[in-house]
Structures are given as C-alpha cells and as structure tokens.
DRENMAR-759527 format. One line per 5 residues: for each residue x, y, z of N, C-alpha, C. Coordinates in Angstrom, 3 decimals. Atoms other than C-alpha are relative to their C-alpha. Layout:
X:Y:Z:X:Y:Z:X:Y:Z  ...
//
This chain:
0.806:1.162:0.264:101.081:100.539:110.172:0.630:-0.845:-1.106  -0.698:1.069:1.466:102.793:99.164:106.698:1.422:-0.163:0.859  -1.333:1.053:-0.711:106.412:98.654:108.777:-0.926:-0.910:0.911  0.076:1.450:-0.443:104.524:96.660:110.988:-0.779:-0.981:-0.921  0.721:1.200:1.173:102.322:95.168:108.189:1.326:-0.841:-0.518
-1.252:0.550:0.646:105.918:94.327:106.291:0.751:-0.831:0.980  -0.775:0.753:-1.692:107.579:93.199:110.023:-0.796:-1.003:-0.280  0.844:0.986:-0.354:104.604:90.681:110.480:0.402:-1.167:-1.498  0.362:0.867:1.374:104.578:89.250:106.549:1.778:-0.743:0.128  -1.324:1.220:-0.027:108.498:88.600:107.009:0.316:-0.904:1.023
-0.046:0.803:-0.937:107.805:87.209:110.057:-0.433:-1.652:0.017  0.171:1.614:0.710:105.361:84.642:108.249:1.210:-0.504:-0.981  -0.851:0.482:0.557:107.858:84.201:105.966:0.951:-0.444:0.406  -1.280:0.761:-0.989:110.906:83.167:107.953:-1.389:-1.311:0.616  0.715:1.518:-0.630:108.299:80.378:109.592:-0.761:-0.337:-1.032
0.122:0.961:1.146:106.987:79.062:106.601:1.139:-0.390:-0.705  -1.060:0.310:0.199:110.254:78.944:105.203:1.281:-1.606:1.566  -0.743:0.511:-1.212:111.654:77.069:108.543:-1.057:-1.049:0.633  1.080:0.775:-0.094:108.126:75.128:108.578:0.656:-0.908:-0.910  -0.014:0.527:1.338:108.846:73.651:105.046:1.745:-0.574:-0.112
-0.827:0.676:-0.093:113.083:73.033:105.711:-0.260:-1.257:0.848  -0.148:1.218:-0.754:112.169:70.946:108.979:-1.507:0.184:0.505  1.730:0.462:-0.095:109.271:68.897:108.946:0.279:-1.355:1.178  -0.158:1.186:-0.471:109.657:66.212:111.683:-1.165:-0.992:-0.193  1.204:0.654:-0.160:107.490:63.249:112.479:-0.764:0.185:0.967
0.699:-0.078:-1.388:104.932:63.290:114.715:-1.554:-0.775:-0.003  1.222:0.706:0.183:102.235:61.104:115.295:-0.882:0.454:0.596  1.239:-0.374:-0.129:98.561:61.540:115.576:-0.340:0.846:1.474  0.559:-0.818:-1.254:98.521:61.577:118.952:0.328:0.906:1.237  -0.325:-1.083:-0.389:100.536:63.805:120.109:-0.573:1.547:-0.217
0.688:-1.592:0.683:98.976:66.959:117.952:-0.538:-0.088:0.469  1.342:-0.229:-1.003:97.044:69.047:119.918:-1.107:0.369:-1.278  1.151:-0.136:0.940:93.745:70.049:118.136:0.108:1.308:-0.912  -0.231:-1.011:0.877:94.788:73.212:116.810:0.577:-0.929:-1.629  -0.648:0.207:1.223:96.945:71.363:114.322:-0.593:-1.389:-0.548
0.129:1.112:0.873:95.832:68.857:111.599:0.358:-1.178:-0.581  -0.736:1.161:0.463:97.384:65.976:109.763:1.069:0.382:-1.221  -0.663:-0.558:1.195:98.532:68.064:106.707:0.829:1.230:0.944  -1.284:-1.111:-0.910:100.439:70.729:109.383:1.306:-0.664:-0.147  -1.546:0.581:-0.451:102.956:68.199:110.214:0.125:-1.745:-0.417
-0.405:1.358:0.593:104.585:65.157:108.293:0.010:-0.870:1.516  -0.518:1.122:-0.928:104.488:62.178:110.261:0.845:-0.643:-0.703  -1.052:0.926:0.691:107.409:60.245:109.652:0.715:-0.719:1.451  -0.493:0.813:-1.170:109.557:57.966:112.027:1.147:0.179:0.465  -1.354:-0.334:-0.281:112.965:59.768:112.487:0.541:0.951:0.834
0.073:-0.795:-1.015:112.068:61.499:115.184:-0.213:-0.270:1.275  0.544:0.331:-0.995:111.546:61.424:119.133:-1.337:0.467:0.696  1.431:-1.197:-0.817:108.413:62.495:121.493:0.502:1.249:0.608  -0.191:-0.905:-1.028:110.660:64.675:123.206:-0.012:1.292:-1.375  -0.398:-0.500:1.213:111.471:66.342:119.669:-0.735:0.556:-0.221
1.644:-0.372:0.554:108.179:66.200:118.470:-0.487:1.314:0.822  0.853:-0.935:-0.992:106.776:68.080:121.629:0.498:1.314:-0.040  -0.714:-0.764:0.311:108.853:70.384:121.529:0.081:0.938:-1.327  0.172:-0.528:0.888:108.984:71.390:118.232:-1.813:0.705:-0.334  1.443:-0.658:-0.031:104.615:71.708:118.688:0.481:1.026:0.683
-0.050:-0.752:-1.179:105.595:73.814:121.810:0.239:1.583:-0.553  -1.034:-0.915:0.370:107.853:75.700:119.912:-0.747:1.180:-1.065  1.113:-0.788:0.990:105.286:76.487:117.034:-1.625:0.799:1.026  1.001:-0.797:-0.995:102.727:77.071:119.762:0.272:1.680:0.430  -0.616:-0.677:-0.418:104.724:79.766:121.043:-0.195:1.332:-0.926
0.085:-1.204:0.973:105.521:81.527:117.609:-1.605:0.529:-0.498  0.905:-0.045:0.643:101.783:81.355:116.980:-0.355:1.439:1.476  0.640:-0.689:-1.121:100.967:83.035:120.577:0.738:1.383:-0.076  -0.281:-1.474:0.272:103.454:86.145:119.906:0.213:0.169:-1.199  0.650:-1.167:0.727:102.282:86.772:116.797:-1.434:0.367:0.011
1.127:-1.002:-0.841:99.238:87.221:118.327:0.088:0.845:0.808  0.213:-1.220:-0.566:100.073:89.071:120.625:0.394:0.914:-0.319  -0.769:-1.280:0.719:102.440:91.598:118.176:-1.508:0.484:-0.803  1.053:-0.581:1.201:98.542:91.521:115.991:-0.415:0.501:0.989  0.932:-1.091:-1.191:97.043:92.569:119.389:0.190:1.392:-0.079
-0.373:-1.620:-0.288:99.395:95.371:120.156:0.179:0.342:-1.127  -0.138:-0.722:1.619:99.803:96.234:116.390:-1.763:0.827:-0.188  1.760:-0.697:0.127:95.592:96.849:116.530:-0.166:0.628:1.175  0.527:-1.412:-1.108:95.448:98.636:119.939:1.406:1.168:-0.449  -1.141:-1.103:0.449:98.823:101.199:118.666:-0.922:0.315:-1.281
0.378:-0.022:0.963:96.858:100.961:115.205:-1.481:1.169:0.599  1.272:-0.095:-0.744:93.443:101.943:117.559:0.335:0.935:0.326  -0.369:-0.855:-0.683:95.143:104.376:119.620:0.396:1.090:-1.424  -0.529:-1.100:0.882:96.731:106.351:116.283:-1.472:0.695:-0.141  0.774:-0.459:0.460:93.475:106.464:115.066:-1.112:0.789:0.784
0.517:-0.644:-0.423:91.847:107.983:117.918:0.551:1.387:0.390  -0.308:-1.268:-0.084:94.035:110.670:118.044:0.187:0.390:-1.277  0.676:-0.554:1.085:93.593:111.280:114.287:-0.972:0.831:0.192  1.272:-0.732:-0.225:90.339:111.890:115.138:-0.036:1.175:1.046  -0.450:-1.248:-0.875:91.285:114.261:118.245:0.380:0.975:-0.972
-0.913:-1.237:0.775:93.358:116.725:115.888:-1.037:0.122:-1.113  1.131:0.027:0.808:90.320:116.258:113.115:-0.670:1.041:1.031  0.953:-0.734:-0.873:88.058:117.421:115.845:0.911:1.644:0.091  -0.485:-0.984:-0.347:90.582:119.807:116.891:0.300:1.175:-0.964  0.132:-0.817:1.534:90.986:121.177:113.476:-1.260:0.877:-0.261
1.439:-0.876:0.178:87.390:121.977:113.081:-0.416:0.896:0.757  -0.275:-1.436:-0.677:87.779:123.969:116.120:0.464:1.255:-0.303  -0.599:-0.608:0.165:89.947:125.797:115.131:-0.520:0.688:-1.377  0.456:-0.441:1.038:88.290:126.086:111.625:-1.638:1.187:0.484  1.015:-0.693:-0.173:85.374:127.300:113.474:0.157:1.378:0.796
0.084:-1.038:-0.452:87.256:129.982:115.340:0.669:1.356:-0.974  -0.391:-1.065:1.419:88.978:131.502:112.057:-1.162:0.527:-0.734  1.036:-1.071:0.694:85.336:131.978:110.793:-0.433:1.058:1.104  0.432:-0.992:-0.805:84.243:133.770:113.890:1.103:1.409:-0.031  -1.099:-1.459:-0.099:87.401:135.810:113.988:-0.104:0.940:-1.883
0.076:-0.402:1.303:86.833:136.644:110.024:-1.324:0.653:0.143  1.348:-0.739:-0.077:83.027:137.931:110.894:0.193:1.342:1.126  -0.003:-0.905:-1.342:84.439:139.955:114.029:0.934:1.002:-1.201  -1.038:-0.581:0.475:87.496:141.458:111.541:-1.090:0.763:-1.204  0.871:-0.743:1.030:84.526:142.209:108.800:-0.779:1.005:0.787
0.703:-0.887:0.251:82.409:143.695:110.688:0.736:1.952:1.094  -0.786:-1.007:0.166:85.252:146.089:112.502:-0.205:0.642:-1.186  -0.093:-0.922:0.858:85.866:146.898:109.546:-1.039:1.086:-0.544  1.097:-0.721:-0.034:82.768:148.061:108.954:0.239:1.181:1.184  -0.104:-1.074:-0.749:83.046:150.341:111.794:1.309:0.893:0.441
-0.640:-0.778:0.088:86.124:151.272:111.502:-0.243:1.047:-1.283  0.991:-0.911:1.168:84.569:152.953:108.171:-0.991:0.905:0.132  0.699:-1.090:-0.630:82.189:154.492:110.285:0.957:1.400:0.934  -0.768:-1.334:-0.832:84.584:156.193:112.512:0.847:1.216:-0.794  -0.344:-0.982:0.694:86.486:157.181:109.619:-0.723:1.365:-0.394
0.972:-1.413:0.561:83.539:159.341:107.976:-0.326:0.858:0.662  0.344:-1.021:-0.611:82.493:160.632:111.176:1.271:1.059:0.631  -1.446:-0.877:0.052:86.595:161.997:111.904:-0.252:1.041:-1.403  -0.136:-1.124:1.167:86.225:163.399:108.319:-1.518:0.965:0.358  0.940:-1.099:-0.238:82.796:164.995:109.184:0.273:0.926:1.288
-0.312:-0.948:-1.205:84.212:166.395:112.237:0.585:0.785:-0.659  -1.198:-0.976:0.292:87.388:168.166:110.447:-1.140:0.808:-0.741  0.513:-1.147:1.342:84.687:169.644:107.769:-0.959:0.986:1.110  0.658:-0.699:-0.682:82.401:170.742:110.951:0.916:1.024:0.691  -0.922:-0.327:-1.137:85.313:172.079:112.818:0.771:1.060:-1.150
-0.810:-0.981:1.163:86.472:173.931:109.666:-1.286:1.313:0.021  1.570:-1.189:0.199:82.865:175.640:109.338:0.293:0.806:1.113  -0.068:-0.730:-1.339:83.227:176.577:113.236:1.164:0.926:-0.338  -1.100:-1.274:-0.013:86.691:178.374:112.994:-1.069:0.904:-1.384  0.205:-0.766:0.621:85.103:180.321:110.328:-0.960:1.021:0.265
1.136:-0.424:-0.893:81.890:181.136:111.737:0.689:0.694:1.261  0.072:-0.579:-0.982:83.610:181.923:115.125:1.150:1.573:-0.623  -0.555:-0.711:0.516:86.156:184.159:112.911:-1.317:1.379:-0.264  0.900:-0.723:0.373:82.950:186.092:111.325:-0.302:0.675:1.623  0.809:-0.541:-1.083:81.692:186.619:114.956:1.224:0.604:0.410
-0.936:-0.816:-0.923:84.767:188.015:116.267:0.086:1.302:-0.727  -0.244:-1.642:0.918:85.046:190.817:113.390:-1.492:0.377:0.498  1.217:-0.870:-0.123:81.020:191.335:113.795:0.391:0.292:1.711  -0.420:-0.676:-1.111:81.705:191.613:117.550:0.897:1.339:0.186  -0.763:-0.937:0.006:84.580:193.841:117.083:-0.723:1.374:-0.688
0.872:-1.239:0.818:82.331:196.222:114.522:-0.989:0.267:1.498  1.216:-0.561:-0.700:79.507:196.138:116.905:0.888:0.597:1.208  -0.827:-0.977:-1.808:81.863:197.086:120.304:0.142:1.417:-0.518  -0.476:-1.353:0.328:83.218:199.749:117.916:-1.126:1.090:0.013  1.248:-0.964:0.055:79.799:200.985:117.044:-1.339:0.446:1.138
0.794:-0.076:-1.446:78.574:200.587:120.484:0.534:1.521:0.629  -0.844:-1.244:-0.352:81.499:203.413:121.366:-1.000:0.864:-0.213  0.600:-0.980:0.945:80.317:205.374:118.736:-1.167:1.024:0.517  1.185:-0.759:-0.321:76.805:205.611:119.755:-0.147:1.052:0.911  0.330:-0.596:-1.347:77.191:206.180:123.011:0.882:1.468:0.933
-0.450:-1.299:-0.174:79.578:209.139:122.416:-0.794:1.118:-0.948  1.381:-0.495:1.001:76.887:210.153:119.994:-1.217:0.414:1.155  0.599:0.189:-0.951:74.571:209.949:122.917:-0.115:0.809:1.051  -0.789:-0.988:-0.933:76.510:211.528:125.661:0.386:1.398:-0.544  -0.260:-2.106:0.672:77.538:215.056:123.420:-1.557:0.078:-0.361
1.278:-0.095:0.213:73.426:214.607:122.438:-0.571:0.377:1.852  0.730:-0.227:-1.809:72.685:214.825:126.958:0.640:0.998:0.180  -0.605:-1.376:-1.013:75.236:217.151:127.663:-0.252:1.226:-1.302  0.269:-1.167:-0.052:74.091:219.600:125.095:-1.438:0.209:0.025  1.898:0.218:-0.538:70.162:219.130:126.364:0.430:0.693:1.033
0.475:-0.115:-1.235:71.571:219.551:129.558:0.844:1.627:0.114  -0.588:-1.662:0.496:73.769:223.035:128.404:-1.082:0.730:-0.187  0.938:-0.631:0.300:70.589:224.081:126.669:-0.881:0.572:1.346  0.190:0.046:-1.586:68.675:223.369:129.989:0.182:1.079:0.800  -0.613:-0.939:-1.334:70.407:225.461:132.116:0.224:1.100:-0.513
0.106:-1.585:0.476:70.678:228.319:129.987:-0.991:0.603:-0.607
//
C-alpha cells in the first residue's frame, strides 16, 4: 500500500510539475466543465487543435489515475480480506491448541491413574507370590502329615484286626 501510495504522489508530482512548465492558451469555450478558468491560462499562442489536445491529454492522465486508485482500493480490499481470513484462521487454530491442551491435561491425569494402579498391582502381586509361597509349604506339611496319619491309622486297623482274629 505505501509503494503504491509513493507511485501515485510521484505521479502527481511529475503532472503538476509538467502542468506548471506548459500552460497553453485556451479559451473559455473549449474547457469542458470539469476544468475551470484558474486550471488553464488562456493566452493566444496557441491553436484549437493544441488546446484540445492537450485537455484530451489531461483527461486521459486524470482517467488512469483513477483507474490505478480503483485497482490500488480493490488489491488494497482484497489484502485486507485475506488478513482477515488468516485472523479468522488463527483463532482456529488458537482454539484447537486450547482443546488439545485440556485433552493433554486431562491424559495426564489418567495417565497418573494408570500409573498408581501398575504400582498397586506390583505391591498386590508381591503379597500373592508370598501368600501362594506360604500355601505351598502349608500344603506340603499338611500332605506330609496326611501320610503320617494315615500310616498311624492303618498299623492302628491292622493291629484291631490281628487282635480280632486271635
């Protein structure tokens, strides 16, 4: 926008400068209505063809720098609506870094849960081997003392059944 602001201002400048070297004459009634009496010296050292011409000529420079202010304000128009696109698009984007920052908190949160319940497993899983340790020795005592009995048991029948018979 300021190169073409600066483009346009030296543009007035070269035609005011080139206004102010050559001033022809031109009488009343030639000027069209755009232009005034103080635009353009009348003087007498000039022709109609000159004259016209030289309006024509200023007509001209007047019509493309209108039309460079046109397309300078729709390019000017157009930047600024895609400003606003990437604005917008920004805030998108701002709005999906908070969602992803509430999803990453509250992981975390549960990854904190999973931790404690891994560590309460290893401490449950420590109790078990120990516990199933205890039961394997009391098992092993009791099988032994199961023997025991039941040879305790058996020499207790067979001398009932010695007695018995004799």
């Amino acid at each position: 926008f300021q190169a073409v602001l600066k483009e346009f201002q030296k543009a007035q400048r070269l035609a005011a400068e080139r206004e102010t070297s050559y001033a022809p004459s031109v009488p009343k009634a030639v000027l069209p209505s755009s232009y005034s009496a103080d635009e353009v010296d009348v003087g007498s050292d000039g022709g109609a063809v000159q004259q016209a011409f030289l309006l024509e000529s200023r007509r001209q420079k007047v019509l493309l720098l209108d039309n460079e202010i046109t397309f300078n304000e729709a390019v000017i128009e157009e930047r600024e609506q895609g400003i606003q696109e990437i604005q917008q698009q920004i805030g998108e984007v701002n709005e999906i870094f908070k969602d992803l920052a509430v999803l990453v908190h509250e992981q975390g949160t549960m990854i904190d849960d999973i931790g404690t319940h891994i560590e309460n497993s290893r401490a449950a899983t420590v109790q078990a081997k120990s516990q199933l340790a205890k039961a394997a020795k009391t098992q092993r005592s009791n099988s032994s003392l199961t023997c025991l009995l039941m040879v305790i048991f058996g020499i207790v029948i067979l001398i009932v059944v010695i007695l018995l018979v004799v």
